[in-house]
C-alpha positions, -999 to +999 in steps of 0.1 A: -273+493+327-287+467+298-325+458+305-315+428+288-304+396+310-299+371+284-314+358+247-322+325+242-333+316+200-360+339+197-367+347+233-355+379+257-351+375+290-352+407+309-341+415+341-373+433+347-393+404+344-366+379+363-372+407+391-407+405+394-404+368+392-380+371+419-405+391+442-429+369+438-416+333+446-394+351+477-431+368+489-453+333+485-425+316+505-429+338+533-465+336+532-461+299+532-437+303+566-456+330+581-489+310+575-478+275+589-467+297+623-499+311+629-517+277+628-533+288+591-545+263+563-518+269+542-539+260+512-562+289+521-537+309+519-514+299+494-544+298+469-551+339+480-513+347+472-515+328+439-553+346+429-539+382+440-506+376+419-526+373+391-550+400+397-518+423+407-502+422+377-537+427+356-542+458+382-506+469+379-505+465+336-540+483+334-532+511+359-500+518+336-516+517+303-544+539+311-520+568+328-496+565+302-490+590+271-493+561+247-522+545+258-541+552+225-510+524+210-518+499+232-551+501+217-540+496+186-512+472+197-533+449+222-511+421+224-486+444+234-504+450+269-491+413+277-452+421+276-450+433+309-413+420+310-406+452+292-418+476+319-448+495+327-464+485+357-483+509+383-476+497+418-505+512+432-530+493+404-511+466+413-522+465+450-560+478+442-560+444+415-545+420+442-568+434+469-598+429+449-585+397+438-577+385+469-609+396+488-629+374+463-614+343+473-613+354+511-650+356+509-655+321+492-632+305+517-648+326+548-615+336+558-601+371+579-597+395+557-575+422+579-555+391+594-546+381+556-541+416+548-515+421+577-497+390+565-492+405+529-483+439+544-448+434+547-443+413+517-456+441+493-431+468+506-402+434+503-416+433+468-421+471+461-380+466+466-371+440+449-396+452+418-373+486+419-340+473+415-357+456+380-367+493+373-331+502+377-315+474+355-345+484+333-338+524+332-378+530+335-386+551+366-357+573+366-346+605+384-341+640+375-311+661+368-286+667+391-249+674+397-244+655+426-218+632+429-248+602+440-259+613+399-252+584+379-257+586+338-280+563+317-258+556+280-271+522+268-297+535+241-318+504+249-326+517+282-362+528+286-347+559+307-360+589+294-332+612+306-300+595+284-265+609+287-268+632+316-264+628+354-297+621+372-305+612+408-311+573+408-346+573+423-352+534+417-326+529+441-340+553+466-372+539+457-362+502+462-343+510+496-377+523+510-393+489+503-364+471+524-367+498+552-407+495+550-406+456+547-381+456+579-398+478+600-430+462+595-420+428+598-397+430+628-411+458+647-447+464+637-453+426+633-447+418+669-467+444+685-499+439+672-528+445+688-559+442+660-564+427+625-558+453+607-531+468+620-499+460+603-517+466+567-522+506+582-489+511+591-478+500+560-502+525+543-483+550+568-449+541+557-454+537+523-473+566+522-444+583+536-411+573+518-430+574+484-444+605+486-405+617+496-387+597+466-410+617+437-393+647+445-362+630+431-383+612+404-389+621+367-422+631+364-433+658+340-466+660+351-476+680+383-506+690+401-509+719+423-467+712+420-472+676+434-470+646+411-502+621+407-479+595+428-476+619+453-516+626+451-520+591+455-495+588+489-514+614+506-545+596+496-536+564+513-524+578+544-553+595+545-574+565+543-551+550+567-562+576+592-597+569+589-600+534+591-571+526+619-595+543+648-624+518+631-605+486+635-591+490+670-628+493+679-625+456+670-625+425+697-583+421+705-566+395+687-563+358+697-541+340+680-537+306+679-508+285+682-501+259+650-501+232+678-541+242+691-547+243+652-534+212+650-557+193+670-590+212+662-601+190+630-596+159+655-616+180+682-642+181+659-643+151+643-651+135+675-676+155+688-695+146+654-687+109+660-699+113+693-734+133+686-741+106+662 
C-alpha cells in the first residue's frame, strides 16, 4: 500500500485525508436526505453536521496527540498537530468533539437533541468504515502477527505500519467491515423500528461497542490493561453507558413524527393565525 494518492508542485495528497473527505461529504448528504424526509429544517441541520465536523476532527486530532508516545513532539512541533492527512486521529475523541460540538448549536437552535443524535448514528459507523479503509491505504492501525493465509505484509517503507515486512492480520479491514455491518443494521433495521429519541444512537453504542471491542484482539496495540487494550476499556465503557441511559429514555413520551408534507404547511398555519389575532 502507498499512503500517497498523488503530488501536485509542492502539495501531497493522501489517501488518508481523500478518505475522511470521502466520509464526510457521503455522511452530510445523507443527513441532507434523511432530514428533508422527516419534515426537518434542513438548515438546522445541515449547519449541526457542518459545526460537529469541525469539532470531530479537533476532538479526534487532540484525543490522538495526547494518547500518543510522541506527544511531547507535537509540543514542540505545533503546526504539526494540523496535518491530519497524515494519520492520527482517535475515533472515539472524534465523536466526544462532534457531540459537544453539535449539542452547542442544538441548544441555540432549540432543536431535539436524541432525534438529531439518532440521525447521525448510522452515519458515524458508515464513516467509522469508510475512515478505515484510509487507515489501510495509510498502514496506520495495523494488526498483529500471524501466519494465516488472511496475513497480508506491509513493504512500502513510507507506510506508517509499525509491523513492516512480516505477515499481520489486517485489522483496518476487519475494522472498516464493522462500520458497514454497524451502519446497515442500524439504518435498515434499527432505523425503522424506532420507538423513542434516543434509540437508534444506543444501539449504536451497543454495536460499536461490540465489534470494536472484538477487532483489538487482532489489532497492534502494545499497551494493555488488566490484558485489555485502552480501546477495549473504552468499548466496555460505552456499552455500559448505553445500558444506563436506554431504560431512562424509553421513560420518554413515544415518538411522533411528522410527515415533510404536515411540516410543510405549519409556517403557513402560523402565519395566519398571527394575521388573524392581529
Amino acid at each position: 500500500m502507498h499512503p500517497i494518492a498523488f503530488v501536485i508542485g509542492s502539495l501531497t495528497i493522501r489517501w488518508y485525508g481523500i478518505m475522511i473527505a470521502v466520509s464526510i461529504a457521503i455522511s452530510i448528504t445523507v443527513i441532507y436526505i434523511e432530514s428533508r424526509h422527516q419534515g426537518l429544517n434542513t438548515d438546522d441541520v445541515l449547519d449541526m453536521a457542518i459545526v460537529a465536523v469541525i469539532g470531530g476532527i479537533l476532538g479526534a486530532r487532540i484525543g490522538w496527540i495526547m494518547t500518543s508516545p510522541t506527544v511531547l513532539w507535537y509540543l514542540v512541533h505545533p503546526l504539526r498537530i494540523l496535518a491530519i492527512w497524515e494519520g492520527g486521529l482517535s475515533y472515539f475523541g472524534g465523536i466526544l468533539g462532534g457531540v459537544v460540538a453539535a449539542n452547542w448549536l442544538i441548544r441555540r437552535r432549540r432543536m431535539r437533541f436524541w432525534q438529531m443524535a439518532d440521525i447521525v448514528a448510522p452515519l458515524l459507523a458508515l464513516s467509522f468504515g469508510i475512515g478505515k479503509i484510509g487507515c489501510w491505504l495509510n498502514g496506520c492501525c495495523n494488526g498483529t502477527a500471524t501466519t494465516s493465509w488472511l496475513g497480508v505484509i506491509f513493504t512500502n517503507p513510507l507506510s506508517q505500519s509499525d509491523l513492516l515486512n512480516q505477515r499481520i492480520w489486517p485489522a483496518q479491514l476487519f475494522n472498516s467491515a464493522s462500520g458497514f455491518l454497524v451502519f446497515a443494521v442500524l439504518f435498515w433495521v434499527v432505523r425503522k423500528r424506532k420507538r423513542y429519541d434516543g434509540q437508534v444512537f444506543i444501539w449504536y453504542l451497543y454495536l460499536y461497542g461490540a465489534t470494536s471491542f472484538v477487532v483489538e484482539f487482532f489489532r497492534y496495540i502494545p499497551v494493555h490493561v488488566l490484558r485489555l487494550t485502552p480501546n477495549q476499556w473504552t468499548d466496555i465503557t460505552i456499552i455500559v453507558l448505553g445500558i444506563i441511559v436506554s431504560p431512562i429514555l424509553r421513560r420518554r413520551p413515544p415518538v411522533c413524527p411528522v410527515s415533510p408534507q404536515r411540516s410543510e404547511t405549519l409556517p403557513e398555519t402560523t402565519q395566519d393565525s398571527e394575521e388573524s389575532d392581529g
